[in-house]
C-alpha positions as CSV (number, residue, x, y, z in Angstrom):
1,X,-8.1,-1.3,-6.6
2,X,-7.6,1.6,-8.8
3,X,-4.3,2.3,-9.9
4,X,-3.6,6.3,-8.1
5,X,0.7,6.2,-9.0
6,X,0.0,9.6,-9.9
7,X,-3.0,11.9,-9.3
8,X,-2.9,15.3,-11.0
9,X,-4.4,18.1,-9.8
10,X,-6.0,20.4,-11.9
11,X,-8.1,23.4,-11.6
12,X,-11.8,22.7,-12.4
13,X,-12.1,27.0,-13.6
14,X,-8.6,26.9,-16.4
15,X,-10.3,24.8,-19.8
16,X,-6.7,25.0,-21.2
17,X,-5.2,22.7,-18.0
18,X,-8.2,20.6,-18.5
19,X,-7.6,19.6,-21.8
20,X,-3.7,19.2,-21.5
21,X,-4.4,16.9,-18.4
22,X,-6.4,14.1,-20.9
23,X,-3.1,14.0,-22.6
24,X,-0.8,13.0,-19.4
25,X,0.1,10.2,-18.2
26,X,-1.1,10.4,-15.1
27,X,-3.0,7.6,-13.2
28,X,-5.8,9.5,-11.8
29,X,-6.5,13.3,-12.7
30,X,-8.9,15.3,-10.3
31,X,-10.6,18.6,-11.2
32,X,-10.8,20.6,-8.4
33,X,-13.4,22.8,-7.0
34,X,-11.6,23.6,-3.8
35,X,-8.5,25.5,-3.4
36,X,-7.2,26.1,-6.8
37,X,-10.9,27.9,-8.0
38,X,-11.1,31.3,-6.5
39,X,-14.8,32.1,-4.4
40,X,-16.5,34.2,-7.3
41,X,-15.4,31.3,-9.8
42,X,-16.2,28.5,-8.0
43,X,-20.6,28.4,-9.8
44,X,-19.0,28.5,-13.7
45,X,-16.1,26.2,-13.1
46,X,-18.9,23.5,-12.1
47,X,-20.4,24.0,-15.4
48,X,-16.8,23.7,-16.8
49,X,-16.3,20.5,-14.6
50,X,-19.2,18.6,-15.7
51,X,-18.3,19.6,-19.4
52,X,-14.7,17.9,-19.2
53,X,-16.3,14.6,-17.5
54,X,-18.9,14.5,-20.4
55,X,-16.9,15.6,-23.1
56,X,-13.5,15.0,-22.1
57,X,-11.5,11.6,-23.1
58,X,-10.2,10.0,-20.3
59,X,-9.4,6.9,-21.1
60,X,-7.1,4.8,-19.1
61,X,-7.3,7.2,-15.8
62,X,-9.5,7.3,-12.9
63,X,-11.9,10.6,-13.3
64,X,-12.1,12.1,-10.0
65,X,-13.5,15.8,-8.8
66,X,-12.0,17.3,-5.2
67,X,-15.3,18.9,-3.7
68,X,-15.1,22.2,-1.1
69,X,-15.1,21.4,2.3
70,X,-18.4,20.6,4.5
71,X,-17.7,24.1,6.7
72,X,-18.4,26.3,3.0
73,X,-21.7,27.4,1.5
74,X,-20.1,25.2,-1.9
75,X,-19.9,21.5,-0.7
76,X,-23.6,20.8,-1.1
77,X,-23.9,22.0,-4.8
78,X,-20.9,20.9,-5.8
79,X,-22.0,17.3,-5.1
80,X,-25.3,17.9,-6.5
81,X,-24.1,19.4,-9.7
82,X,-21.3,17.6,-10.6
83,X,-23.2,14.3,-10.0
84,X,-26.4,15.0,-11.6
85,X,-24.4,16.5,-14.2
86,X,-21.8,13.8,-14.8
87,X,-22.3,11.2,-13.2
88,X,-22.2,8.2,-15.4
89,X,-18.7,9.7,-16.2
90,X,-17.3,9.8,-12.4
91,X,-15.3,7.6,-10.5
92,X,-14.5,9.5,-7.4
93,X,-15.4,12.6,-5.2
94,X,-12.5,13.8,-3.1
95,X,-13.6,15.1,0.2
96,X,-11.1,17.8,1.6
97,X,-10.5,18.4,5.5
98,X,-12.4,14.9,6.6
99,X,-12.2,15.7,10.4
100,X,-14.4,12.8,11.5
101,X,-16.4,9.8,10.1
102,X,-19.7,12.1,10.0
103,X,-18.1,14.1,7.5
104,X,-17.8,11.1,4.9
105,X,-21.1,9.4,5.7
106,X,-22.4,13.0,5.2
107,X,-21.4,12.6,1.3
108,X,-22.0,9.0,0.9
109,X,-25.8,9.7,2.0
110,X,-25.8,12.8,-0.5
111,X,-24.7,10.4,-3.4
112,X,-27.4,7.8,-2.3
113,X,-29.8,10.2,-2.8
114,X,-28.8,11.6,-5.7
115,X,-28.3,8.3,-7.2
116,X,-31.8,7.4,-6.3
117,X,-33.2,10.3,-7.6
118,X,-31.6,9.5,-11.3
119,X,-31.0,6.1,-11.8
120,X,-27.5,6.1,-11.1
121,X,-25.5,2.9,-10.3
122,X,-25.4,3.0,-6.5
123,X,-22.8,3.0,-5.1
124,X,-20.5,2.9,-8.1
125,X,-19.1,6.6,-7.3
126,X,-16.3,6.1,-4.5
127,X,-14.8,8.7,-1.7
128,X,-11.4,9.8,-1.1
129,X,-10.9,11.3,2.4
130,X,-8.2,13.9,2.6
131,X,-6.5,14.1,6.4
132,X,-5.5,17.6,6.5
133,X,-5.3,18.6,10.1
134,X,-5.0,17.5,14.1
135,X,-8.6,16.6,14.0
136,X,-8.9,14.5,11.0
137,X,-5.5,12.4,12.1
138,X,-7.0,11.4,15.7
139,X,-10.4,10.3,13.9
140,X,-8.4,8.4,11.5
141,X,-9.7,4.8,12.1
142,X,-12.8,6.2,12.5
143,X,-12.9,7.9,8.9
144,X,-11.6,4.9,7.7
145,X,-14.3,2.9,8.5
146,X,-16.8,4.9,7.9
147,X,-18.0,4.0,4.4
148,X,-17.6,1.5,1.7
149,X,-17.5,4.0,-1.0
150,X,-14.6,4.8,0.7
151,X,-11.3,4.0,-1.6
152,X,-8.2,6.0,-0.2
153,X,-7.0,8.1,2.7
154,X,-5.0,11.0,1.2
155,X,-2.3,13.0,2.9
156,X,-3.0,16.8,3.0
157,X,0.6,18.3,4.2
158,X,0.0,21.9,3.2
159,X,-2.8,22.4,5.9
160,X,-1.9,19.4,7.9
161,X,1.7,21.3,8.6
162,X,-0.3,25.0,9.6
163,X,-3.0,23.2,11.5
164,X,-0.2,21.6,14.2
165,X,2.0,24.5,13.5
166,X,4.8,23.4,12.2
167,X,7.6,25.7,11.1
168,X,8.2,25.7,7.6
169,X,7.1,27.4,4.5
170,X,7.2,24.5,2.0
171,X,4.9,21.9,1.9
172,X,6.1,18.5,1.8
173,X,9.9,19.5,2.6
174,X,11.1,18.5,6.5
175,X,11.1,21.9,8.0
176,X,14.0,23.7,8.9
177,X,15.9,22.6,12.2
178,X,14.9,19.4,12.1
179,X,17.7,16.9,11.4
180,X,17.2,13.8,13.3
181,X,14.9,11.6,11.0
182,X,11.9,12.2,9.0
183,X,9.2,15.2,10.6
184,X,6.3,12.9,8.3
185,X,7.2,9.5,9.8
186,X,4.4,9.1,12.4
187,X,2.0,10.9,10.2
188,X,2.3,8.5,7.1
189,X,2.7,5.8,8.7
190,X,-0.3,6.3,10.6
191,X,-2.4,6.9,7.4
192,X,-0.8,4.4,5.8
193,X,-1.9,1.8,8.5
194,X,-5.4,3.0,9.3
195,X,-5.4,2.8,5.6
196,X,-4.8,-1.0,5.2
197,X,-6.6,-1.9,8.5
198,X,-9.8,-0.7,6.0
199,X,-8.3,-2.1,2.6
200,X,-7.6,1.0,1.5
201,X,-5.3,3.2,-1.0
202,X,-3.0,5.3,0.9
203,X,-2.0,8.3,-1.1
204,X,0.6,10.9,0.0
205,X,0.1,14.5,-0.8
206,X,2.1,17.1,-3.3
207,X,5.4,18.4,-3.0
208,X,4.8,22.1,-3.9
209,X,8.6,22.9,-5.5
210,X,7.4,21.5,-8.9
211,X,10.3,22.2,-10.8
212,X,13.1,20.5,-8.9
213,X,11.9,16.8,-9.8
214,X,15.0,15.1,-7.8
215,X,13.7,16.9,-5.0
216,X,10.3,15.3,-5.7
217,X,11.3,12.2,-6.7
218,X,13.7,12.0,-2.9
219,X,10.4,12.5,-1.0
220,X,7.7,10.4,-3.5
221,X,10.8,7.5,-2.5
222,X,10.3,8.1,1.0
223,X,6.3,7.3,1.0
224,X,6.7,4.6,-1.9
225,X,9.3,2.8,0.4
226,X,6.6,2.7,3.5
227,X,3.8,0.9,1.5
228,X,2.1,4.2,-0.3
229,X,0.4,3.6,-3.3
230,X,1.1,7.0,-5.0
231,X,1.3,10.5,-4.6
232,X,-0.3,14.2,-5.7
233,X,1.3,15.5,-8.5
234,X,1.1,19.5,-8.8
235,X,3.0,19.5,-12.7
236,X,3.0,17.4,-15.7
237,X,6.9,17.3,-14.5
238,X,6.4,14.9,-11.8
239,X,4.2,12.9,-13.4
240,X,6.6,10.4,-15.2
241,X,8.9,10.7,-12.0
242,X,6.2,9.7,-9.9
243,X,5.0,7.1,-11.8
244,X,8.5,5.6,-11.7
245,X,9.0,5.8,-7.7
246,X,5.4,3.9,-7.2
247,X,5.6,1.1,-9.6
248,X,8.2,-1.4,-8.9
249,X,11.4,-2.6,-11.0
250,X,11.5,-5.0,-13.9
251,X,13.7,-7.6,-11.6
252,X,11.6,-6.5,-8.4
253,X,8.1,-7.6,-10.8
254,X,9.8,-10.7,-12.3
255,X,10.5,-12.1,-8.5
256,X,7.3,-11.4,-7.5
257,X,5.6,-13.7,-10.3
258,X,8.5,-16.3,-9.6
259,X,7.6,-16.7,-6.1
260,X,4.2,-16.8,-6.9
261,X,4.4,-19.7,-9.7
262,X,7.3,-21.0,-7.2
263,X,4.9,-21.5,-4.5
264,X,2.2,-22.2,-5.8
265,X,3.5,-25.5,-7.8
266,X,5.2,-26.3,-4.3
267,X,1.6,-26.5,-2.4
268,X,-0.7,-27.5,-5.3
269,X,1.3,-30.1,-7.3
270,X,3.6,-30.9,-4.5
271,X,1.8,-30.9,-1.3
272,X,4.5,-28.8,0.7
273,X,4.0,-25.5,2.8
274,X,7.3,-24.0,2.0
275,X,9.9,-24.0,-1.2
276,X,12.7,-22.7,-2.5
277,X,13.3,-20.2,-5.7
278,X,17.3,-20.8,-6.4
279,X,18.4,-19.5,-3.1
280,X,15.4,-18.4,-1.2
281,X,13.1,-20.4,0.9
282,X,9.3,-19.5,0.4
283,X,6.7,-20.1,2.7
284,X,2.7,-18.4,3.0
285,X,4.3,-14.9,3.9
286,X,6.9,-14.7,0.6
287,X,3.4,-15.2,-1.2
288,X,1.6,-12.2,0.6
289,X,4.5,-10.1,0.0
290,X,5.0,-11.0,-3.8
291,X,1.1,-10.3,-4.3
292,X,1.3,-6.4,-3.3
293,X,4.4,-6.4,-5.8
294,X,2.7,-8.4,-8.9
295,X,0.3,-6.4,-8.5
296,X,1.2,-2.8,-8.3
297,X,3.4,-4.2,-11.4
298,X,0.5,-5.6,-13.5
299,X,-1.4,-2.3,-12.5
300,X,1.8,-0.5,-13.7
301,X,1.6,-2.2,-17.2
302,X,4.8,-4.2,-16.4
303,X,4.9,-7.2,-18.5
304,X,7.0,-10.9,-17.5
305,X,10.2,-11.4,-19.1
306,X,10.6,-14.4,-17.0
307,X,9.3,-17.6,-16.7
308,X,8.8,-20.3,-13.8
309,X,10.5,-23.4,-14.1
310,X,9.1,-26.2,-12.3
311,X,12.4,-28.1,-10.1
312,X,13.0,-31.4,-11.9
């Protein structure tokens, strides 16, 4: 799995955002073709796109581009262009507004082809479905199963909140009026486990207020607590907050390993299903738990500070 803490948005028209974005920190950068490039732009900021990928160090991050949706006149040559273009230097396409699995199998058979057609890898180039309305959310499983290119389900709030109509004017924040629990709950949690039910990433979308970060941080918390794997980032602001919220603590990392060495010596040298770390008891399900941790922590860059001491 690719490591998607944080994945930037940038416009695939402004060079100057471009260029800053190979300096951030950000897990995953995607250069976007869909709503932040205006109709008359959207022919030159291909050429621009394919440019960056070819030109552009990214080292370290996962090099992604966010197509226009199937229902424009765009989608079709945006594929074709940026993939014939660039593709030895592409990871991902995002594909907006996935409303069923015909939509993803659509692109997947495009890239075939185009990968045929030049000697690409096949199959290297992954998908990312974004759910961003009533549709999409029903078809879920569906989408989710619908290709192995297919690496992450991706929350779309902004059109996700207008397409059930929900009354608020800032995306990602609960909307006014309601108090009793969390407006997203249902929603995340139900990309979140059509998501795993696929192996997939589950990645929540942006919070729009980029310059209040505590704001951003509060809700990045609520998705990292539910099992997300990261979150859209709008500003280099959020980047280093974001990264933060979805990689886990020093101590949380450290336990992790433990249990894993812990149990581990406990079935292999030992011959026992279950053991104890200090305290705890261990069984088969401690191990599952501690493997997300370890690693989201080794993907994070964490390093062990300590060490497993077999019991003498």
């Amino acid at each position: 799995m690719r490591s998607r803490r944080t994945v930037l948005a940038v416009p695939g028209s402004n060079p100057r955002f471009i260029e800053k974005a190979q300096g951030l920190p950000a897990d995953e950068i995607f250069l976007d073709l869909e709503d932040a490039v205006a109709p008359s732009a959207k022919a030159e900021a291909r050429k621009l796109v394919v440019a960056a990928l070819n030109e552009g160090d990214w080292t370290g991050k996962v090099r992604a581009v966010r197509i226009n949706d199937l229902a424009t006149p765009w989608a079709y040559r945006d594929v074709i262009d940026v993939v014939e273009g660039a593709g030895s230097h592409l990871d991902c396409l995002i594909l907006p507004k996935a409303q069923d699995a015909s939509h993803v199998q659509w692109l997947d058979r495009l890239l075939t082809q185009i990968e045929l057609a030049t000697g690409l890898e096949r199959g290297r180039i992954g998908i990312e479905a974004q759910i961003e309305d009533a549709r999409g959310m029903t078809a879920i499983d569906a989408i989710a199963a619908s290709s192995p290119r297919l690496e992450s389900l991706v929350f779309g709030p902004g059109d996700f909140m207008a397409s059930i109509n929900m009354r608020t004017l800032t995306v990602g924040e609960q909307p006014p009026g309601y108090t009793e629990g969390d407006a997203y709950h249902y929603i995340l949690m139900r990309i979140l486990l059509a998501a795993r039910a696929n192996d997939l990433q589950a990645v929540d979308g942006p919070y729009f207020n980029v310059r209040d970060v505590d704001a951003f941080r509060r809700v990045a918390g609520r998705s990292a607590a539910l099992g997300f794997d990261g979150k859209w980032v709008l500003h280099p602001a959020q980047i280093e907050a974001g990264n933060e919220v979805f990689s886990p603590s020093q101590d949380d990392y450290d336990h992790a390993e433990l249990i894993l060495d812990a149990y581990a010596h406990a079935t292999d040298v030992e011959g026992r299903g279950a053991a104890t770390l200090g305290d705890e008891m261990i069984d088969e399900a401690s191990r599952k738990m501690a493997l997300v941790v370890a690693a989201k922590g080794r993907a994070a860059g964490l390093r062990r500070t300590r060490t497993f001491s077999p019991p003498s």
